[in-house]
LOPA-21740 format. One record per residue (C-alpha): residue number from 1; x, y negated, z. Coordinates in nm, 3 decimals. Example, Ala and Ser with C-alpha at 12.3 -4.5 7.8 and 13.67 -1.06 7.14 Angstrom:
LOPA-21740
{k: 1&u: 1.230&v: 0.450&w: 0.780} $
{k: 2&u: 1.367&v: 0.106&w: 0.714} $
//
This chain:
LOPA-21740
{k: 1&u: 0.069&v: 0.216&w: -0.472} $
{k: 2&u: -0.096&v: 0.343&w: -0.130} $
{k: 3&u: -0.503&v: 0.326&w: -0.106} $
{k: 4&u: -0.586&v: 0.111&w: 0.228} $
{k: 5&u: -0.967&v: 0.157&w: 0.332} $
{k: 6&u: -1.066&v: -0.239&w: 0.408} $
{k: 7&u: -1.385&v: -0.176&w: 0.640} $
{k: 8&u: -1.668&v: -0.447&w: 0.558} $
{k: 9&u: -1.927&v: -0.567&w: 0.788} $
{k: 10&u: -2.233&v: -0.686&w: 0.643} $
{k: 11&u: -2.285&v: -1.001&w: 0.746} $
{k: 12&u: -1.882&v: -1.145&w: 0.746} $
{k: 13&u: -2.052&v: -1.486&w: 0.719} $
{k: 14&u: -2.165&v: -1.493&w: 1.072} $
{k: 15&u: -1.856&v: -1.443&w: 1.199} $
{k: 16&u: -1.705&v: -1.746&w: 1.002} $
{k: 17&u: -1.630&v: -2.069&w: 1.241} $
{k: 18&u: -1.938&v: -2.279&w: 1.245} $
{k: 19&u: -1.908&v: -2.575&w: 1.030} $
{k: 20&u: -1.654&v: -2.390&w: 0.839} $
{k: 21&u: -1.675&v: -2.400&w: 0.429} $
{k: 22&u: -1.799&v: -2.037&w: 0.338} $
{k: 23&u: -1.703&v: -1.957&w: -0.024} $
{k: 24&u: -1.828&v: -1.594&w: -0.116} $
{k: 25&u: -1.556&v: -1.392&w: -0.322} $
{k: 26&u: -1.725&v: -1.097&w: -0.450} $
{k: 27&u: -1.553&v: -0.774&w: -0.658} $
{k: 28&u: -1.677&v: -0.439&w: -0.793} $
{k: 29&u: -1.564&v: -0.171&w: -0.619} $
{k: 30&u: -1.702&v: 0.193&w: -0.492} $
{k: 31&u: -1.766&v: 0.190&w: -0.123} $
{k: 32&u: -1.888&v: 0.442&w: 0.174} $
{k: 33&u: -2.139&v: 0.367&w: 0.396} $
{k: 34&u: -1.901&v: 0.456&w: 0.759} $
{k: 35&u: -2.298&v: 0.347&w: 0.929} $
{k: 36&u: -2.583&v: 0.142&w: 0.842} $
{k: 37&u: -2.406&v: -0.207&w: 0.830} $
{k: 38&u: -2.073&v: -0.098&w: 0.755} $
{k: 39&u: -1.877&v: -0.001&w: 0.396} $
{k: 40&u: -1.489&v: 0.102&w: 0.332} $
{k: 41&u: -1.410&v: 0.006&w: 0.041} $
{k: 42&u: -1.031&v: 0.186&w: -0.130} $
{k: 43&u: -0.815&v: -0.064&w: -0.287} $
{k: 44&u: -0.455&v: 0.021&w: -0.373} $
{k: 45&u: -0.165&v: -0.223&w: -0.264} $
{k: 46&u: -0.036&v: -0.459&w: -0.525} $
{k: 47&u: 0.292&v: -0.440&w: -0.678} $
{k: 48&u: 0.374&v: -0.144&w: -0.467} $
{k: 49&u: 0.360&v: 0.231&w: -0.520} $
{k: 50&u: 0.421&v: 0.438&w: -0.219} $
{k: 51&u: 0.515&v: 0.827&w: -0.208} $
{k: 52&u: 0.142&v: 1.003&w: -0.219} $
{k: 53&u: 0.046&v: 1.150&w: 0.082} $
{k: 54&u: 0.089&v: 1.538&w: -0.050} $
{k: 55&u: 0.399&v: 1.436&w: -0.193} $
{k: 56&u: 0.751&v: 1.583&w: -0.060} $
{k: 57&u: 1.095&v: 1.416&w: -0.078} $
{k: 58&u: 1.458&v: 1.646&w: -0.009} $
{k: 59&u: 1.687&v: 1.556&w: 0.263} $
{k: 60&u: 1.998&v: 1.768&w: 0.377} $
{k: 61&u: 1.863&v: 2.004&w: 0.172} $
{k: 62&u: 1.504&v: 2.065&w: 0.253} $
{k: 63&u: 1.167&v: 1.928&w: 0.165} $
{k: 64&u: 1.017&v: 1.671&w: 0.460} $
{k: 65&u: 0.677&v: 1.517&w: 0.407} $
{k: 66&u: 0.749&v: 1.098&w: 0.253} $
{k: 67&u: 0.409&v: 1.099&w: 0.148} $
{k: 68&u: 0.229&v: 1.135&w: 0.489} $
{k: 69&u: 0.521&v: 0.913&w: 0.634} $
{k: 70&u: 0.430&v: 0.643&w: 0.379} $
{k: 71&u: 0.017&v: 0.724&w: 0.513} $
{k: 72&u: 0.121&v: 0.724&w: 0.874} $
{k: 73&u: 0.345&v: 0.375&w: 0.834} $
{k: 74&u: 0.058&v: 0.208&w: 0.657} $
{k: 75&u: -0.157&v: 0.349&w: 0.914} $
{k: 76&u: 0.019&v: 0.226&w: 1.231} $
{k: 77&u: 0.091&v: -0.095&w: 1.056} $
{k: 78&u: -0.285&v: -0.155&w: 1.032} $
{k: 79&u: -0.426&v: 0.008&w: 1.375} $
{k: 80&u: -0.178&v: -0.197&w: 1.591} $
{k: 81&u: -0.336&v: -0.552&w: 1.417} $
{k: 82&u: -0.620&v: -0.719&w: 1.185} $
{k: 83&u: -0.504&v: -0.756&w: 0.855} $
{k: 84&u: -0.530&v: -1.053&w: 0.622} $
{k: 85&u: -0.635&v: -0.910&w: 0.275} $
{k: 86&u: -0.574&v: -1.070&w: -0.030} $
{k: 87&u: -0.740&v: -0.967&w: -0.334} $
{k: 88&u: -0.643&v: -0.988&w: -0.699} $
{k: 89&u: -0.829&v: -1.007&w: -0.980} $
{k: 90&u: -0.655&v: -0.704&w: -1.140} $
{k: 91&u: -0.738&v: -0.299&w: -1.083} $
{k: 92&u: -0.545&v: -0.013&w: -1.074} $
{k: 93&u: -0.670&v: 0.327&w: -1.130} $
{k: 94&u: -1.053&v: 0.215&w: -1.077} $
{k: 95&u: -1.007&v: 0.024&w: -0.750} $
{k: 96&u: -0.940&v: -0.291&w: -0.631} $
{k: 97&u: -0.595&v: -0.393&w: -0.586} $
{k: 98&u: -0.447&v: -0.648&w: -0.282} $
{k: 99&u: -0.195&v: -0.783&w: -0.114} $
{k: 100&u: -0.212&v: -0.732&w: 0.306} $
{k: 101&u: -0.056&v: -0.875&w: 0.537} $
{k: 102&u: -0.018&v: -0.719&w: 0.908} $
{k: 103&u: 0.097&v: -0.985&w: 1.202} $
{k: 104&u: 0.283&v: -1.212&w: 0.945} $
{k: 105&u: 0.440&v: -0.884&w: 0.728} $
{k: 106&u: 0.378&v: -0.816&w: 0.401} $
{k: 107&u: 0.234&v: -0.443&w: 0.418} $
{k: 108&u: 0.385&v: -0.366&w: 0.060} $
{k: 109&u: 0.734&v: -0.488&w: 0.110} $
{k: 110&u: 0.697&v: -0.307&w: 0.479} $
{k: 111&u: 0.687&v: 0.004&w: 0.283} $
{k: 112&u: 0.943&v: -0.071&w: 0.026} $
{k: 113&u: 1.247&v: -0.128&w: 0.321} $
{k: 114&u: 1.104&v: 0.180&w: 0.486} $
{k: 115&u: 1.221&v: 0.350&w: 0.206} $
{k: 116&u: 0.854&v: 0.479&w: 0.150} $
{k: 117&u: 0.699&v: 0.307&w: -0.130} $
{k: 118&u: 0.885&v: 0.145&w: -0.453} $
{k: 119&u: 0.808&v: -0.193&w: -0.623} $
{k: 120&u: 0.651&v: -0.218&w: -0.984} $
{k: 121&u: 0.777&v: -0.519&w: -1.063} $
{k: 122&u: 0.633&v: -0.538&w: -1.401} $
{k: 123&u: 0.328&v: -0.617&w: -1.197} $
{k: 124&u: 0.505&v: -0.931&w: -1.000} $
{k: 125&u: 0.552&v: -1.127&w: -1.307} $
{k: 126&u: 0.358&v: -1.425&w: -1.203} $
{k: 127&u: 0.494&v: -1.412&w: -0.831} $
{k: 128&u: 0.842&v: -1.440&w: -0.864} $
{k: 129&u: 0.910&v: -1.487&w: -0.469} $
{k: 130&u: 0.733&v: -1.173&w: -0.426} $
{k: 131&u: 0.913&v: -0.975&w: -0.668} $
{k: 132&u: 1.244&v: -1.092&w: -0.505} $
{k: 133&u: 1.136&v: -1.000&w: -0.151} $
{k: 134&u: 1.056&v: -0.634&w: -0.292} $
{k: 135&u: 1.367&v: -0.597&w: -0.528} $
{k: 136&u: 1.537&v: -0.710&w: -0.193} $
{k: 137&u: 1.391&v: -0.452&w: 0.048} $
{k: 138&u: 1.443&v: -0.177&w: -0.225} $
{k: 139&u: 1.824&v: -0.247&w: -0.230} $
{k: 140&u: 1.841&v: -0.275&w: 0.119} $
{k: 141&u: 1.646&v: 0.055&w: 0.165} $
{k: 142&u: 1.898&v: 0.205&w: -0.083} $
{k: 143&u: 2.231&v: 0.096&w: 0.051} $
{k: 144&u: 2.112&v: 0.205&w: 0.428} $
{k: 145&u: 1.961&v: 0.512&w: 0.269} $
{k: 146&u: 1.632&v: 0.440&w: 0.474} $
{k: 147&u: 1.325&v: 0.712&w: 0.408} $
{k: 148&u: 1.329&v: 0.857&w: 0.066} $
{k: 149&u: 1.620&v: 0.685&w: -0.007} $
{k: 150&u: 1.841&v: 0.937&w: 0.246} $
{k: 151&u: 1.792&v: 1.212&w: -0.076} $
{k: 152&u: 1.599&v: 1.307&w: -0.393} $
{k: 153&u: 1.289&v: 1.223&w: -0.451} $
{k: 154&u: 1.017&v: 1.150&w: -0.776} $
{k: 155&u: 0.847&v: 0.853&w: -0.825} $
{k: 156&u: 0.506&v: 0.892&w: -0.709} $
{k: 157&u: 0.381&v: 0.818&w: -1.086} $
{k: 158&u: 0.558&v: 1.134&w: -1.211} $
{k: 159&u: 0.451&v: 1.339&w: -0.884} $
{k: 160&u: 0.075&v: 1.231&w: -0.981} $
{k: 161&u: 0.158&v: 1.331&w: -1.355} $
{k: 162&u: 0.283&v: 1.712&w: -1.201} $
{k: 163&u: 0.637&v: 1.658&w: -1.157} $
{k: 164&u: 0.794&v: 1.812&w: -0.876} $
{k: 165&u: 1.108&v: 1.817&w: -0.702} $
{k: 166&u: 1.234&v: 2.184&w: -0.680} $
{k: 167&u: 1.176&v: 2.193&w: -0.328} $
{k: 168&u: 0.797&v: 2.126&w: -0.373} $
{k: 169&u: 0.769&v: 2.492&w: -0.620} $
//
C-alpha cells in the first residue's frame, strides 16, 4: 500500500455548506503540524500495495526506479485535483487506512493498471465490486505489460521484509 499525506485544516467545519448536517468522524492517527492550523496526517491506501518508493523493478535487463514511479503517479494524481477520502475503520502498519478518489478515479485501482501497485484482495472481502475492479486492472496491467509488469519485480511486502531483486545488490 502507498502512504498519502491527507492535509487537515483545523476548523473543516467552517467550510461545510451552511445548513448542511455536520457529523464529526474522528480516528487516531500520528500527525505533523505543516503550521499552526494545519496537520498531515499518513494513511496507507486500502486494498492496495504499491512498489515502495526505494524499491527497484528490472526491465530489458536493468534496474529502473517503480517505487518513485508509483510516488510520482500518486503524486500527480493528487496535485492536479482535491481528493475525496474515505476512511476505514481498519489500520495497517500503525496508520490509518482509506480509499481516495481523484476526479471520479479510484487512486488504488489507478495504481494497480499502471502496473505500479498490486491488490490485496484478502483485504476486499466485504467489497466485492472493488475487488473485481482491482483483479481487473491487475490483469489488464499484466497482459499489456504496463509498469512493473514489462519485467521482474518483488512484491513490495517481500522488498520491505529485505528481499531484493538481483539488480538492487
Amino acid at each position: 500500500m502507498t502512504r498519502l499525506i491527507a492535509v487537515l485544516v483545523l476548523g473543516l467545519a467552517a467550510c461545510a455548506p451552511s445548513g448542511a448536517a455536520h457529523e464529526e468522524t474522528s480516528f487516531s492517527a500520528t500527525a505533523r503540524a505543516l503550521d499552526g492550523d494545519t496537520m498531515a496526517v499518513d494513511f496507507r491506501l486500502f486494498g492496495v500495495d504499491a512498489f515502495e518508493r526505494g524499491q527497484l523493478c528490472e526491465r530489458a535487463g536493468s534496474c529502473w526506479q517503480c517505487g518513485k514511479a508509483a510516488q510520482d503517479l500518486a503524486s500527480r494524481m493528487l496535485r492536479d485535483a482535491d481528493a475525496e477520502i474515505q476512511l476505514s475503520t481498519r489500520s495497517s502498519y500503525g496508520r490509518p487506512v482509506a480509499t481516495v478518489t481523484v476526479n471520479g478515479h479510484d487512486l488504488g485501482e489507478t495504481m494497480i493498471r499502471a502496473g505500479l501497485a498490486i491488490p490485496q484482495l484478502h483485504f476486499l472481502k466485504s467489497n466485492h465490486a472493488r475487488a473485481a475492479r482491482y483483479s481487473q486492472a491487475l490483469t489488464e496491467a499484466q497482459q499489456s505489460k504496463t509498469g512493473a509488469f514489462a519485467g521482474r519485480w518483488i512484491e513490495p511486502a517481500q522488498w520491505r521484509r529485505g528481499g531484493r531483486l538481483s539488480c538492487e545488490r
